[in-house]
DSSP file (Angstrom, degrees, kcal/mol; ACC not computed):
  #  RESIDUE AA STRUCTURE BP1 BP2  ACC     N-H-->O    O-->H-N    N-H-->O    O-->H-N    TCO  KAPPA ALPHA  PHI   PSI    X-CA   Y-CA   Z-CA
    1    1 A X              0   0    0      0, 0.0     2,-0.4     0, 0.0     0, 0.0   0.000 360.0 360.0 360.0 124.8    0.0    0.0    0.0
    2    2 A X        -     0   0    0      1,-0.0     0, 0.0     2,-0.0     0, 0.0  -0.512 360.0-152.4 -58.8  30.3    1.0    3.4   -1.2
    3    3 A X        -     0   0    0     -2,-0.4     2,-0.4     1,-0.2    -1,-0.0   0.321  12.5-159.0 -96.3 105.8    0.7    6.9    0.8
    4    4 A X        -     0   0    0      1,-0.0     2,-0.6     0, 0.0    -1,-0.2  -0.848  15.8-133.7 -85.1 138.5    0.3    9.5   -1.6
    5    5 A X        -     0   0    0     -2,-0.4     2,-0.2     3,-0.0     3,-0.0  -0.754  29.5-163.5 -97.0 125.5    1.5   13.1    0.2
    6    6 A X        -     0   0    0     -2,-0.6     2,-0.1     1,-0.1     5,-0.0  -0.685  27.0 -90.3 -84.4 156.8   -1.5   15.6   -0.7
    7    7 A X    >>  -     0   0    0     -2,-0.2     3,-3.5     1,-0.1     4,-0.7  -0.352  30.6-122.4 -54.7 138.3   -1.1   19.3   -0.4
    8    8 A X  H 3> S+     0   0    0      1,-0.3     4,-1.7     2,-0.2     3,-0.4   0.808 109.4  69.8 -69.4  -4.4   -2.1   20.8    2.8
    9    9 A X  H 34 S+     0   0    0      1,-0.2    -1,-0.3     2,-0.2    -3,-0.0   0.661 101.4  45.2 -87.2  13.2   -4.4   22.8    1.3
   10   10 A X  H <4 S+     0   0    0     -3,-3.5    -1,-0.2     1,-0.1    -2,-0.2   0.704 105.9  57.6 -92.8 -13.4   -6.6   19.7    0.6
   11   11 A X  H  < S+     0   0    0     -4,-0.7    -2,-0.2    -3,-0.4    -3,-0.1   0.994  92.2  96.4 -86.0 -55.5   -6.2   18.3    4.1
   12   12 A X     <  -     0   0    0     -4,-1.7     2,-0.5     1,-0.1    -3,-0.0   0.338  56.9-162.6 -36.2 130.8   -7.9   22.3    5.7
   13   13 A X        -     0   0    0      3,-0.0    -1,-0.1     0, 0.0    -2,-0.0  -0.998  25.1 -93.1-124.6 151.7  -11.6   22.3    6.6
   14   14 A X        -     0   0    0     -2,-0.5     2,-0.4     1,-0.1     0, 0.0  -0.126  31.4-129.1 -48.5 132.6  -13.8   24.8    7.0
   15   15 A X        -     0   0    0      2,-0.0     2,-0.3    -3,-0.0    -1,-0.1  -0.730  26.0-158.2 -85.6 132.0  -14.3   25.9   10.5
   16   16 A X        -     0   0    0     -2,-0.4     2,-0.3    -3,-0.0    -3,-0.0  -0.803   2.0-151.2-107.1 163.2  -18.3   25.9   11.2
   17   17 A X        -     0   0    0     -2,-0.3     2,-0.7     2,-0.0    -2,-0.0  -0.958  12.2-170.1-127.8 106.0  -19.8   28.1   14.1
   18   18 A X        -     0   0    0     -2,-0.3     2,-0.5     2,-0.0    -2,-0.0  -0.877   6.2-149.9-117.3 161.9  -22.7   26.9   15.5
   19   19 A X        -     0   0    0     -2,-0.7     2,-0.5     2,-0.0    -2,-0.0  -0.813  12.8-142.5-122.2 156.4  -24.8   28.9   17.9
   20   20 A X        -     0   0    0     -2,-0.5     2,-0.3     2,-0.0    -2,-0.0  -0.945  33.3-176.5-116.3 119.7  -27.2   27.9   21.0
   21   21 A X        -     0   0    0     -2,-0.5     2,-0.3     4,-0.0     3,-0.1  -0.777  18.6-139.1-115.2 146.9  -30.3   30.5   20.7
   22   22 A X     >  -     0   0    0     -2,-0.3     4,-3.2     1,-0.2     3,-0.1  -0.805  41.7 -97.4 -86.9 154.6  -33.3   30.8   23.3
   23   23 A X  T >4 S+     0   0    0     -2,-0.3     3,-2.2     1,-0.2     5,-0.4   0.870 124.6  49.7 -12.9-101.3  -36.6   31.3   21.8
   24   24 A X  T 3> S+     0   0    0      1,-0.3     4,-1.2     2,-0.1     5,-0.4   0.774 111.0  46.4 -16.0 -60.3  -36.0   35.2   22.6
   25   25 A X  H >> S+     0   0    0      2,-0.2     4,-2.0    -3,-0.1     3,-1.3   0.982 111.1  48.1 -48.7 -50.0  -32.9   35.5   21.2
   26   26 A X  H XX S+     0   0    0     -4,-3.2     4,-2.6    -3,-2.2     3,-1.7   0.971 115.2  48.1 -51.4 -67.0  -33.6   33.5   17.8
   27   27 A X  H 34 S+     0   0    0     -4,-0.4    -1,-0.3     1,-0.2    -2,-0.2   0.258 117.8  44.3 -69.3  16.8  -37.0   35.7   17.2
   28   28 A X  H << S+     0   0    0     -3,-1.3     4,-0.4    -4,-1.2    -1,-0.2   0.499 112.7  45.4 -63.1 -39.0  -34.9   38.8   18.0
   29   29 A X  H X< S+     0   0    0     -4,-2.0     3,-0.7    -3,-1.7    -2,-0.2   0.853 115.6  54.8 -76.5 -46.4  -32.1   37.9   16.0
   30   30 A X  G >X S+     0   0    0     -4,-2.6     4,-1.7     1,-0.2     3,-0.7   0.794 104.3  48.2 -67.5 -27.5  -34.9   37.1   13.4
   31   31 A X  G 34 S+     0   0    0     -5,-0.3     4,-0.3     1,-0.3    -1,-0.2   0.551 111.7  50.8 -96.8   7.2  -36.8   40.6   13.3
   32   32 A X  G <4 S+     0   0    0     -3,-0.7    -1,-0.3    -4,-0.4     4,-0.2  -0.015 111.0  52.5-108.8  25.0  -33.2   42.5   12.8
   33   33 A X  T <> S+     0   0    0     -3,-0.7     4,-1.2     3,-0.1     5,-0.2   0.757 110.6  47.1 -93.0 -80.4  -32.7   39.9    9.8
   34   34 A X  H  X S+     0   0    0     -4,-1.7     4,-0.6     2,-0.2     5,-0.2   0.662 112.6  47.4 -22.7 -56.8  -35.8   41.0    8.6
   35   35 A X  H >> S+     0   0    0     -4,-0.3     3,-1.9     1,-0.2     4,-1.5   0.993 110.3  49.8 -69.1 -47.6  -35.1   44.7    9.0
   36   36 A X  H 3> S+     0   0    0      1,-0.3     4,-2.0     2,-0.2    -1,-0.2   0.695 108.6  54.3 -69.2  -8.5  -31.7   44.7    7.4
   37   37 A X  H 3X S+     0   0    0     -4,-1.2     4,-2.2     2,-0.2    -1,-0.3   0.678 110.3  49.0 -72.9 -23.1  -33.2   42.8    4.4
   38   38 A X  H <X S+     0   0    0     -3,-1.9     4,-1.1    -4,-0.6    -2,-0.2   0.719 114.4  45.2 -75.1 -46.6  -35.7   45.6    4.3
   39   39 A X  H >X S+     0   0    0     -4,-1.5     4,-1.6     2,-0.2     3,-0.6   0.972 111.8  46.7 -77.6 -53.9  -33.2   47.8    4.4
   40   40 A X  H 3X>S+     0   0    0     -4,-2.0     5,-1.3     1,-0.2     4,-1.1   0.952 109.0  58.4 -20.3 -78.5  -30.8   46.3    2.0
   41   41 A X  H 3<5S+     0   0    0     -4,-2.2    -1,-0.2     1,-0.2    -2,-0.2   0.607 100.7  59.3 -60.7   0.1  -33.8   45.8   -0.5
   42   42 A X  H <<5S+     0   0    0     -4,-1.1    -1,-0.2    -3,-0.6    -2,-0.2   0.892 102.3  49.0 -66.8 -40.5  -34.4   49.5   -0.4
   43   43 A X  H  <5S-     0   0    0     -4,-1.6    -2,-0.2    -3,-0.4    -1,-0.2   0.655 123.0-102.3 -82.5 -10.9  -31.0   50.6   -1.7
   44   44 A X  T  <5S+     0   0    0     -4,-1.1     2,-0.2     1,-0.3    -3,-0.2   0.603  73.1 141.2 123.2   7.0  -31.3   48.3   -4.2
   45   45 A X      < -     0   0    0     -5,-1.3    -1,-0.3    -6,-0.1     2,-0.3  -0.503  51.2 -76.1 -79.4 143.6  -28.9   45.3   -3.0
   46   46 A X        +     0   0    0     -2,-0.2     3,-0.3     1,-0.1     4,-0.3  -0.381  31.7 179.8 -53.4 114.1  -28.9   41.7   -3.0
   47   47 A X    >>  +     0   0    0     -2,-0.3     4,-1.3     1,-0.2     3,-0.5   0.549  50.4 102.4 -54.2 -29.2  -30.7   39.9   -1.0
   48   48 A X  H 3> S+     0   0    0      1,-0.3     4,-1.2     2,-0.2    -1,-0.2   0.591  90.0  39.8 -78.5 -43.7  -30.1   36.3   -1.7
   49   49 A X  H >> S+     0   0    0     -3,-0.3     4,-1.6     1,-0.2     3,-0.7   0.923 110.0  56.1 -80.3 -41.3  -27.7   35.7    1.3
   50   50 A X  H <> S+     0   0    0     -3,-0.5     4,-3.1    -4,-0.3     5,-0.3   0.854 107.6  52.0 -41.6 -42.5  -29.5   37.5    3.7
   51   51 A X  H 3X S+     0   0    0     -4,-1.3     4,-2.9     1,-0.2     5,-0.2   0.948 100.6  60.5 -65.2 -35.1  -32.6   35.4    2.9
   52   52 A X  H << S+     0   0    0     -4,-1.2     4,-0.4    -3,-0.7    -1,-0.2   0.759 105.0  49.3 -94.6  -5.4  -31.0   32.2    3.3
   53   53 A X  H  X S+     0   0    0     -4,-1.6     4,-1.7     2,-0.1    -1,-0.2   0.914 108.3  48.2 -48.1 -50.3  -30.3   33.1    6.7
   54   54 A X  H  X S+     0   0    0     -4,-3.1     4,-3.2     1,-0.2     5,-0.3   0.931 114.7  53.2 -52.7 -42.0  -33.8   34.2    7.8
   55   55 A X  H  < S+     0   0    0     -4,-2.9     4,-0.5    -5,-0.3    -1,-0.2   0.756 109.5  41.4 -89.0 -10.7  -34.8   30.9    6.2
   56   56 A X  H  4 S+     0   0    0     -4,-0.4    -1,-0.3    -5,-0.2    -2,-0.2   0.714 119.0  50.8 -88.6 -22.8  -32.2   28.7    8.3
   57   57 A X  H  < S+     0   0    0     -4,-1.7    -2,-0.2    -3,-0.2    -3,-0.1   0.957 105.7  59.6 -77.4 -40.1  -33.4   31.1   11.8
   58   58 A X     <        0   0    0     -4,-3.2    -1,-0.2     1,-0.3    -3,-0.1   0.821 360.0 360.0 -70.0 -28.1  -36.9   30.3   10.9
   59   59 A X              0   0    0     -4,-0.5    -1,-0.3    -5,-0.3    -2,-0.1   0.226 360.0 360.0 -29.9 360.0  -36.4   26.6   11.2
């Protein structure tokens, strides 16, 4: 058996974040989501990422 050496940049993973909300927190966290998507789409910006937060908080 063979041991190929890979590059280190194949070995790196992404560090994920996860966070522990209470109820309060999430539906706070969710209605300033809300606003700055509001706010965003007024000036005329992309939404797309903003949404697919709200849509992972709303869960």
């Amino acid at each position: 058996m063979a041991v190929k050496e890979v590059p280190a940049i194949f070995w790196k993973k992404k560090t994920r974040y996860y966070l522990e909300l209470t109820h309060e927190e999430k539906r706070y966290l969710l209605e300033i989501m809300i606003w700055f998507r509001n706010k965003v789409l007024s000036e005329g910006g992309p939404t797309e990422d903003i949404n697919e937060v709200i849509l992972k908080l709303a869960k």
